[in-house]
C-alpha positions as CSV (number, residue, x, y, z in Angstrom):
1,X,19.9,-13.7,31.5
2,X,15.8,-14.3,31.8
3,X,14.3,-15.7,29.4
4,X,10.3,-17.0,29.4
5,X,9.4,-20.2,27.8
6,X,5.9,-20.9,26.3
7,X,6.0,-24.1,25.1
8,X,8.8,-26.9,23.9
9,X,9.8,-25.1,20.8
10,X,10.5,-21.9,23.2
11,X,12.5,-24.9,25.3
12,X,14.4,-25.9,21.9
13,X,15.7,-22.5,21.3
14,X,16.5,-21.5,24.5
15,X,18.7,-24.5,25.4
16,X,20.3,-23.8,22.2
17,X,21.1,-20.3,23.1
18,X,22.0,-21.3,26.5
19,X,24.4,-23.7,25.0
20,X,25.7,-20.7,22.9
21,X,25.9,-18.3,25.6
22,X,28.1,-20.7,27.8
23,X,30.0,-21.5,25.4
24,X,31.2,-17.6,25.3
25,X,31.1,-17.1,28.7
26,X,31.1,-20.3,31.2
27,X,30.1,-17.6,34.0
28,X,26.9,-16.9,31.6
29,X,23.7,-17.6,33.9
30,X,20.3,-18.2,32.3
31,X,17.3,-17.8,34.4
32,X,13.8,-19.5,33.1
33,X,10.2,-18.0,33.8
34,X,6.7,-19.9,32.9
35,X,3.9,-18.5,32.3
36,X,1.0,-18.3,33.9
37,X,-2.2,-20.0,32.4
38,X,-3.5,-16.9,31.6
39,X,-0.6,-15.8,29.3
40,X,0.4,-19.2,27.8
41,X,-0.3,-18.6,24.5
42,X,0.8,-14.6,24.4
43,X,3.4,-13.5,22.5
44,X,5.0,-10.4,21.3
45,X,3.7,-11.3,17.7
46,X,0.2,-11.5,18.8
47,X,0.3,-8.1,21.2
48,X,1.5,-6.3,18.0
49,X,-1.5,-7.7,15.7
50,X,-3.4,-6.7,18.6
51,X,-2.4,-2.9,18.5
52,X,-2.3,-2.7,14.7
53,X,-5.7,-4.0,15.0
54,X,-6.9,-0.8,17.4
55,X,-7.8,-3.7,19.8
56,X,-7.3,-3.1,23.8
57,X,-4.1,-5.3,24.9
58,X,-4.9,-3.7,28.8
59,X,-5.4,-7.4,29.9
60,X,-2.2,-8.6,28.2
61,X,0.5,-6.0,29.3
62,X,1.7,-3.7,32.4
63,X,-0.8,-1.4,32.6
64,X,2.3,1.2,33.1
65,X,3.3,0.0,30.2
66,X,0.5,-0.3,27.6
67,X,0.5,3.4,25.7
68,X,4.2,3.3,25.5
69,X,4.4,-0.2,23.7
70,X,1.0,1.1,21.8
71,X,3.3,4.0,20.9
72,X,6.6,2.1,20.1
73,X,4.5,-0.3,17.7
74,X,2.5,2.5,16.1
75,X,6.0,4.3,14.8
76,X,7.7,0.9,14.1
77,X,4.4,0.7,11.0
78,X,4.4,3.7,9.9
């Protein structure tokens, strides 16, 4: 599993779910991934205000990836 951490609250979660997951599975592997500066503070909540908003989220996602999670958002509020 990969999961990103943010902050300490991400950390608290995560080593809870870890915890979980193992528990299942010993063979259960989590993976973590920091951030960069530039993306510390970015989160799925915020990219979705973002495109409800109209606003350009070209600096915050793949660029292959930005009209398709525009799209997926847009139908998700409809």
């Amino acid at each position: 599993i990969i999961r990103g951490l943010r902050n300490f609250i991400d950390y608290q979660d995560e080593i809870t779910l870890f915890q979980f997951n193992r528990s299942i599975d010993e063979n259960i592997d989590t993976f973590v991934l920091f951030p960069s500066a530039n993306n510390l503070f970015l989160s799925s909540s915020s990219i979705k205000q973002l495109v409800k908003l109209n606003a350009d989220i070209s600096n915050y996602v793949p660029k292959c990836l930005k009209d398709e999670i525009e799209t997926k958002i847009k139908e998700r509020t409809k």
